[in-house]
C-alpha positions in Angstrom: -26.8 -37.1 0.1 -28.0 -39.2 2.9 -30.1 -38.0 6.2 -28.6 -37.0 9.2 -27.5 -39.8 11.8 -28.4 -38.3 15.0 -26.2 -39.6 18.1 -28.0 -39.2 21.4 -25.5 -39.6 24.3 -27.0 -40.5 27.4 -24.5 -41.6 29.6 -24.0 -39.3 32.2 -25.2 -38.9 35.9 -26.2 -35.2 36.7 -25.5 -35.5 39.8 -25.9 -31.5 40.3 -29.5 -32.3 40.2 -29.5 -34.7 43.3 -32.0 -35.6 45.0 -33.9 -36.3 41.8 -31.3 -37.2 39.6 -29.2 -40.2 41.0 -26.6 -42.7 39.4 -29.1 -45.2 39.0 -32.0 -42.7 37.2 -30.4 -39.5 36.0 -32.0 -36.8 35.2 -32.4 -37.1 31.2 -34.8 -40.1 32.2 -36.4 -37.3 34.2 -39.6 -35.2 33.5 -38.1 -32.0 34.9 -39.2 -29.4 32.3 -42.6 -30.5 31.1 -45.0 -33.9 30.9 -41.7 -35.9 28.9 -38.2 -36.5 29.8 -35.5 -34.8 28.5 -34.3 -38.4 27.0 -37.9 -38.2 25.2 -37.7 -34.2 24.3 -34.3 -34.6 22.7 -35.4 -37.6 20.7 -38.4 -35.8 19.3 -36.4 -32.8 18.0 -34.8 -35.5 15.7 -37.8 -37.5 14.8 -38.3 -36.0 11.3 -37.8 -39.1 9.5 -37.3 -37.0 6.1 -34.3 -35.3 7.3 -32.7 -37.6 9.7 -32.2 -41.5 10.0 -32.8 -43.5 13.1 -31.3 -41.9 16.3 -28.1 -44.0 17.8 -28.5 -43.6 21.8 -25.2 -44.1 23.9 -26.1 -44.8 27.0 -25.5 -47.0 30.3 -25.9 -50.1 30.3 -27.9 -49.6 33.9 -30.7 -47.5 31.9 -31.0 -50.2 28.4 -34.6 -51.1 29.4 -35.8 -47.9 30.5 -34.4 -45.8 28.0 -36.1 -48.4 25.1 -39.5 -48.1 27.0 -39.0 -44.1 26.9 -38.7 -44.0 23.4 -41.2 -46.5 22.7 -43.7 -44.3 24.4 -43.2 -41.4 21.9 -43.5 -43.6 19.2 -39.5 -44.5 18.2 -38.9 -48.4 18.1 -35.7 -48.2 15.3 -33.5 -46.9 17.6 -30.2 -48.7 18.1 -29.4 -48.5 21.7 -25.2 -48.4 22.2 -24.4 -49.8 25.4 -21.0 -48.2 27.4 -19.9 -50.8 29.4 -18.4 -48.0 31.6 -18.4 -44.4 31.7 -15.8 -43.1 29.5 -17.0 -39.5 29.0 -18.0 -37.9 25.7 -15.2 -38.9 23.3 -14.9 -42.2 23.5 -18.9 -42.4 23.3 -19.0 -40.2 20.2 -16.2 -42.5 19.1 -18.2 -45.7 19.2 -21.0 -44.0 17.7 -19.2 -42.8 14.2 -17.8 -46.5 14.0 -21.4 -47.8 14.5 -22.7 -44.9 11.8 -20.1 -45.9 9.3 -20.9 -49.0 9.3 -24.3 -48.6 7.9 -23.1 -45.3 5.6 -19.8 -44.8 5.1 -20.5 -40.8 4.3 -22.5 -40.4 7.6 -22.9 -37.0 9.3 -23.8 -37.0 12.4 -25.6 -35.0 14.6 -24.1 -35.4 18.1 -26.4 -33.6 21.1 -26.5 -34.2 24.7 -30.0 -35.5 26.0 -30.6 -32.9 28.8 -31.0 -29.8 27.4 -34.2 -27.9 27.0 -34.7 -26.3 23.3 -38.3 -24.7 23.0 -38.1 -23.8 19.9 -37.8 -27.0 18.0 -38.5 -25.4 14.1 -35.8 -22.8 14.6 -33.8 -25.9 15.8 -33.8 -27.8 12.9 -33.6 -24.4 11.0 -30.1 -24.4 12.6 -29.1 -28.1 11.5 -30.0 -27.0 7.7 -27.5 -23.9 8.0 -24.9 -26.2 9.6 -25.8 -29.4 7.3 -23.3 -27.6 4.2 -20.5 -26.6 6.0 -20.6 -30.0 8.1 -20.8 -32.0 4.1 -17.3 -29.8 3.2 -15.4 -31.4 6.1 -16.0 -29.0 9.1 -16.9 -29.7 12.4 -19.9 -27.5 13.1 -20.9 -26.1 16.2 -24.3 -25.0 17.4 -23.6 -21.7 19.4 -25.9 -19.3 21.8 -25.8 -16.0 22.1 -25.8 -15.0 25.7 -28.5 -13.3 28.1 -26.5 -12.8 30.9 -23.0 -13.2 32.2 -23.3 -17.1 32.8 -20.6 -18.7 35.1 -22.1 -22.3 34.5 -21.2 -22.6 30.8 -18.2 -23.0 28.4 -17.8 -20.6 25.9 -16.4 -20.4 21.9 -14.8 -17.4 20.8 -16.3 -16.4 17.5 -13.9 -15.6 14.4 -15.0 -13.5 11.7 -18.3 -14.3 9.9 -18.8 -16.4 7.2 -21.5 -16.5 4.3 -24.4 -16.5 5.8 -23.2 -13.9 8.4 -24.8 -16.1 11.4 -22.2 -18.8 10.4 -18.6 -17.9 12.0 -15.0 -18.9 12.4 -14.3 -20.3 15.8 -11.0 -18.8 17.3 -11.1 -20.9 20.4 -12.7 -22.1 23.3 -12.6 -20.9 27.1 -13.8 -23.1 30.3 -16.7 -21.9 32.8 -15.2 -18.7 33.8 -15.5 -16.5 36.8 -17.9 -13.4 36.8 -15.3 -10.8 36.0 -14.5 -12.7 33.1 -18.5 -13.9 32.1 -18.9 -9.9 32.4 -16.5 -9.2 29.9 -17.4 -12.0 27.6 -21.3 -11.0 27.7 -20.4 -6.9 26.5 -17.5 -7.9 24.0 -20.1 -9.7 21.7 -17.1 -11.7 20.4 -18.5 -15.0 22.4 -20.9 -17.7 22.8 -22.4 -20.0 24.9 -21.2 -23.7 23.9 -24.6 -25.3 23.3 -22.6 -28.5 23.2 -24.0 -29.6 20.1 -22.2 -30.7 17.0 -22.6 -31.7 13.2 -19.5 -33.4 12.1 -18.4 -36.1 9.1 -18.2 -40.1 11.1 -14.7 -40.3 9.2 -13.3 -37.1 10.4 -13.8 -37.4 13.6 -12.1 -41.0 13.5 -9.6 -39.2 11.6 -8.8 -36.5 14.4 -8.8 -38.9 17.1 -6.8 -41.4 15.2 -4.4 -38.2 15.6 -4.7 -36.9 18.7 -6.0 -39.9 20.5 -4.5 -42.9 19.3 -4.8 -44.9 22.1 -8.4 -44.0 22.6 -10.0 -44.6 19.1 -8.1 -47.8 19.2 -9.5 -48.8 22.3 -13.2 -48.2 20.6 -12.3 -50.1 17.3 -11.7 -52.8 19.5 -14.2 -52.4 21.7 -17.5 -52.4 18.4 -15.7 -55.0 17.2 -15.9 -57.6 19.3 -19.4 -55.4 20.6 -22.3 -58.3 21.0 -26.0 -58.0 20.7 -27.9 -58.4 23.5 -31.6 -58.2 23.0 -32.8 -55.3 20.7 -29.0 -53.6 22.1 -25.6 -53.2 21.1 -23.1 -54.0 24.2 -19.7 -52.9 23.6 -16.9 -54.8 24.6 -16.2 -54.2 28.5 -12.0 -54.6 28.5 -11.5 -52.7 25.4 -13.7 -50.2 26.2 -12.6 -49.4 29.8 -9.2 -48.9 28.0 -10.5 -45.6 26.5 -9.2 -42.0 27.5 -12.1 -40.6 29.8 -12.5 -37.1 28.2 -14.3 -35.0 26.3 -14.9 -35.0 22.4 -14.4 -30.7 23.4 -10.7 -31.7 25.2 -10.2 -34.5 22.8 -10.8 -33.0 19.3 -12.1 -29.8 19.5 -9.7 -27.5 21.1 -7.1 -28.8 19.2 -8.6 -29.1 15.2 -8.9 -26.7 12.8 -11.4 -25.8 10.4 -14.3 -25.7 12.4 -17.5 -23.3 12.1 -20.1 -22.1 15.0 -23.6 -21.7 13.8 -25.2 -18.6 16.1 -28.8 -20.5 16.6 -32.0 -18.4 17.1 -33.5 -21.4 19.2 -34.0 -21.3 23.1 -31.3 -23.0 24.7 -31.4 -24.2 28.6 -28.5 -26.5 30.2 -30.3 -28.1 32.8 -27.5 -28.7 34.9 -28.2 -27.4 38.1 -31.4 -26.5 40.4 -30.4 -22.8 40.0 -30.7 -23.1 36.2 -34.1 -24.6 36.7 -35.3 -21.4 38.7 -34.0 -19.1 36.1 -36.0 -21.0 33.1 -38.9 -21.5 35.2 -42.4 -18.8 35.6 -42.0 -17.6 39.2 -44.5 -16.2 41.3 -44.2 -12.2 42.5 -41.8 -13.1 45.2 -39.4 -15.0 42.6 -39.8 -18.4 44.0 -40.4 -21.7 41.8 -42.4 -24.0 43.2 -43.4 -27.8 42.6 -45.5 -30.5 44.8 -46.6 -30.3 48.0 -45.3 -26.3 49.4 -46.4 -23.9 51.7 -44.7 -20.9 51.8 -44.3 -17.8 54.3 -42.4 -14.9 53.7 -40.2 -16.9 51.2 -38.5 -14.8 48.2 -36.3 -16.1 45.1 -36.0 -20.2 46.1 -36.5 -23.2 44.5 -38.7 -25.3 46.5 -39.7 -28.8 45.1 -41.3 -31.7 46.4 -41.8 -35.1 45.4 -43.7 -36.6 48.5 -43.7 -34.8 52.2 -45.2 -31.5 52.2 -42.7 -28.7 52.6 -43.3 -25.5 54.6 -40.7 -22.7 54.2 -40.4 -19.4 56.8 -38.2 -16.5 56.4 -35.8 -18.0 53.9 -34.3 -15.8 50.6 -32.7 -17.5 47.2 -32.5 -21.1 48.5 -32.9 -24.6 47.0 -34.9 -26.8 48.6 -35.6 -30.3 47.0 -37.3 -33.2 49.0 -38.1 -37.3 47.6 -39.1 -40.0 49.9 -35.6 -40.5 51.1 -33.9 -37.7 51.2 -33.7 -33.8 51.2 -31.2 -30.8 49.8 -31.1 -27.5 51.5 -28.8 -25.5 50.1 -27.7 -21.7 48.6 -29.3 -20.9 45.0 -25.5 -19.5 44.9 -23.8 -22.6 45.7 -25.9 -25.1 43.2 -22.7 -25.9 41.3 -21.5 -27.2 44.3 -24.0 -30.1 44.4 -22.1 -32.3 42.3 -18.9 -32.0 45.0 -21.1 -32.7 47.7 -22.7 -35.7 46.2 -19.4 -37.1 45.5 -18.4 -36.5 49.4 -21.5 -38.7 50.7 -20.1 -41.4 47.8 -16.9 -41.4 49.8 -18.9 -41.8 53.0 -20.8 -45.3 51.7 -24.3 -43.3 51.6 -26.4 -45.2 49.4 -28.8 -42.5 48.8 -25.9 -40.3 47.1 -26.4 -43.2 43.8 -29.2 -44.8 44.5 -33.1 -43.9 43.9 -36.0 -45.1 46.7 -37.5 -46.4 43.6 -35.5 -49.2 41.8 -36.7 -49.8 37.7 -36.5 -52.3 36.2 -37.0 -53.8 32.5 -40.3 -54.9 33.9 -41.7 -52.1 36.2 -40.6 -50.6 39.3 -40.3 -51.9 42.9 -40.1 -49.9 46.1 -39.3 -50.8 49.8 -41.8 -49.0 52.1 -40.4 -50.2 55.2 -38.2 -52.9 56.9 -36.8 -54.2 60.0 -35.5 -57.5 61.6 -36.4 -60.3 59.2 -38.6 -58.4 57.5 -39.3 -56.4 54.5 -42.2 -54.6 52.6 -42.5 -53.3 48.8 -44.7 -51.7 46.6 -44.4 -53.5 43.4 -45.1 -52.1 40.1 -45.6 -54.4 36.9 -46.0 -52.9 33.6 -48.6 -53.8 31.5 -48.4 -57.1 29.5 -44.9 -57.8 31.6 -43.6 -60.4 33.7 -40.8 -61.1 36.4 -38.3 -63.9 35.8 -39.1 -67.5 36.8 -37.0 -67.4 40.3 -36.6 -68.9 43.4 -35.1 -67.6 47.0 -33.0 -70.1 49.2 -33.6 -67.7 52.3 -37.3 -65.7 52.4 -40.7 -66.4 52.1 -43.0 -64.0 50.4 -46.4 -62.6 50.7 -48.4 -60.9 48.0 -51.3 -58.7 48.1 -53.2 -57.3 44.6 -53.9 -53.9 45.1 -54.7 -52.7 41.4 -54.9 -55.1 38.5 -54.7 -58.3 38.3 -51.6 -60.8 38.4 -51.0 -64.5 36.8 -49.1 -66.4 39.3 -46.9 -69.1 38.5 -46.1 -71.4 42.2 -44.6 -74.0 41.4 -47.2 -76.5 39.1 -50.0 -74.5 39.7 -51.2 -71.2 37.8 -53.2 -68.9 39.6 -55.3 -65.4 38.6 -55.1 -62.7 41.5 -57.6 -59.7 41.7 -57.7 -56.7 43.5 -57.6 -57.7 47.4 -56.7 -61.6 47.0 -53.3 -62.3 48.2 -51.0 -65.5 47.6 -48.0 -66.9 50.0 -45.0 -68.0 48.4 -42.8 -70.3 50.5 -38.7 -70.6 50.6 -37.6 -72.4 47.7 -41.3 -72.1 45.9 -40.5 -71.3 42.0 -42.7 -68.8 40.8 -43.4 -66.0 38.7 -45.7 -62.8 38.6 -47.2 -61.7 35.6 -49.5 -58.8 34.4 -52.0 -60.1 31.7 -53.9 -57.1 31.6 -53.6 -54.1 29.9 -53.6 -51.9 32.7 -50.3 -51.3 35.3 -50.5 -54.4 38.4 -49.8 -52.7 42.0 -48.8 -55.1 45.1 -47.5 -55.1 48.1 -44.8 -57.4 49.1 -43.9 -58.9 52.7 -40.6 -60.5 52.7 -39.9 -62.7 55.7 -36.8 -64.4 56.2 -33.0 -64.3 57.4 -31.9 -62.6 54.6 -33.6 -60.4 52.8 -31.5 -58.7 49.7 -31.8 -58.8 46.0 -28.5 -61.7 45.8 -31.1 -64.0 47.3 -32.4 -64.2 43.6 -31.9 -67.5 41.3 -33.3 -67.1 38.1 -34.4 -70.2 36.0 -35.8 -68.1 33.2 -36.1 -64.5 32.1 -37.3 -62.8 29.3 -34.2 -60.1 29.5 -31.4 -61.8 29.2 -30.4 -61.8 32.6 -29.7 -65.6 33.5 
């Protein structure tokens, strides 16, 4: 029998967790419940290289470099790395990733999980996938399925069948949306339902085989789209047209829901959907007044909020079950209540052109990290970041001139014949039209600041002459 292909997808936004999470650097790249991301922590639960083969991560094609510099830092370089040219939702992602699977064993199971969950339990995890594994081999779609703790509105439910051999492996009967309390009240006391962990072990070929029957037009789309995929680096880009042809919807809406012979596996292992701040404060240790608190806080008669902050300090008087999240550039205030409601209000400041709604203060890139500390007329200022060992393309700007100051490390400039060695406190100038590139030789991270000057100052103004990503 061979191992376990594990599919990773990593594609959405988690916008319910804005201010952190953002379009640009959602929150699976985040470390939100401990010292790795969730990207990392899922990775690591499917690591045993005894039991399962490399991971296949669909992902963004926004995230490649981070994601591949996340994974190298726990110690997993074989991933392959699917790139969604678009976001098509779960289906036509777990799509892709069977064709990609069968292609390299044409028996493949795979193990399809979500990368922002929190499981604590990782042993009575993989326990789980062992139970499942035999059911999965004779052709049914297994399910991994948590017992409830409370009447939770904020996740979708299976209704269990009758039990199976082992008795912790059941029929599904069917599956009901996020409902409202009443119902989440009556679900919790029946015992005859689940939480949908949203994690499943399934045969590659089966699932092509259901969607080649009740999404046609959507598997189609994703034959063509691996097909004519191209590598690009150490990454798999799928074709953009073919892909963007795809059905956006869910492998639940697109297969599930609507096959038979399926089993639910009722898991012993700790299972948190990090999808909302509230969620975070209900998994979180609280002090005696039930708050949650992270960063810079000072409270005052303050009971059962979430108060987190990632830079100004935050002082909180009078206030009962609110979230309060602050980064550089923005802040939430809002009712524990009403965190499902984040996501609706994110998508309201899109439709008011607010770049903060997608975009981080910090922008990453394959190289490091930039950020822009302050700017006016003709003038801007950054905090570069360069990773160790990495360099910035060999460029050129029609319209600024730029100013660099070493403030950690040291940096191997390229301007234009000559090659200079900064330290900490030199500085360099680098006219309009000067080609030149900055490089960290050392084996530590390289901090600057940046002084643009100019008539326009914007990331366009960039004209690359060579680049060790691919992005000529």
């Amino acid at each position: 029998m061979g191992k376990i292909i594990p599919v990773l997808l990593s594609g959405g936004t988690g916008s319910r967790l804005w201010p952190l999470s953002r379009q640009n650097y959602p929150k699976q790249l985040l470390r939100l419940t401990g010292r790795e991301t969730l990207l990392q922590q899922a990775a690591e639960r499917v690591s045993d290289r005894s039991v399962f083969e490399a991971p296949i991560v669909v992902a963004n094609a926004q995230h490649r470099f981070t994601i591949a510099e996340q994974l190298r830092e726990i110690g997993i370089s074989d991933a392959r790395i699917v790139l969604e040219p678009a976001s098509r939702n779960t289906a036509p992602a777990s799509a892709a990733a069977a064709l990609v699977a069968i292609r390299q064993q044409p028996e493949a199971i795979l193990l399809i999980t979500p990368t922002d969950h929190a499981i604590e339990n990782i042993d009575a995890f993989r326990a789980a996938i062992a139970k499942g594994i035999e059911w999965a081999r004779k052709g049914l779609f297994v399910l991994f399925a948590i017992r409830p703790s409370a009447p939770e509105t904020g996740f979708g439910y299976i209704h269990l069948g009758q039990c199976l051999e082992p008795d912790d492996v059941c029929e599904v009967r069917g599956f009901r949306e996020k409902p409202d309390l009443a119902t989440a009240e009556q679900f919790f006391r029946s015992g005859a339902y689940a939480w949908n962990s949203g994690i499943f072990l399934l045969s590659a070929q089966r699932l092509l085989n259901e969607l080649a029957t009740w999404e046609p037009a959507l598997l189609n789309a994703c034959e063509h789209s691996v097909r004519a995929a191209s590598a690009d680096l150490d990454f798999l880009r799928l074709e953009s047209e073919a892909f963007s042809r795809a059905t956006d919807i869910s492998l639940d809406h697109a297969v599930l829901e609507r096959t038979h012979n399926m089993a639910a596996v009722l898991s012993p292992f700790s299972w948190h959907d990090i999808g909302s701040w509230s969620a975070i404060w209900g998994r979180e240790h609280k002090d005696g007044r039930a708050n949650v608190v992270s960063g810079q806080v000072f409270l005052q008669d303050t009971e059962g909020s979430y108060i987190r902050s990632e830079g100004p300090l935050i002082a909180t008087m009078g206030i009962r079950n609110l979230i309060v999240v602050a980064t550089s550039d923005a802040i939430l205030v809002a009712e524990r209540d009403h965190a499902q409601d984040v996501r609706k209000l994110v998508d309201d400041m899109k439709g008011q052109g607010l770049g903060a709604a997608i975009q981080t203060a910090e922008a990453y890139r394959p190289w490091g990290s930039y950020r822009c500390l302050h700017g006016g007329e003709g003038f801007l200022v950054k905090h570069i970041r360069v990773n160790p060992g990495a360099r910035l393309s060999l460029q050129k700007h029609y319209h600024r001139s730029e100013h660099w100051v070493v403030v950690r490390g040291q940096a191997l400039v390229t301007r234009d014949r000559e090659r200079l060695l900064l330290r900490e406190n030199e500085s360099i100038d680098i006219p309009c039209g000067c080609i030149h590139r900055l490089e960290n030789s050392g084996s530590s991270f390289l901090d600057l600041i940046e002084v643009q000057s100019g008539a326009h100052l914007s990331e366009d103004d960039i004209v690359r002459l060579e680049d060790d990503y691919a992005r000529l």
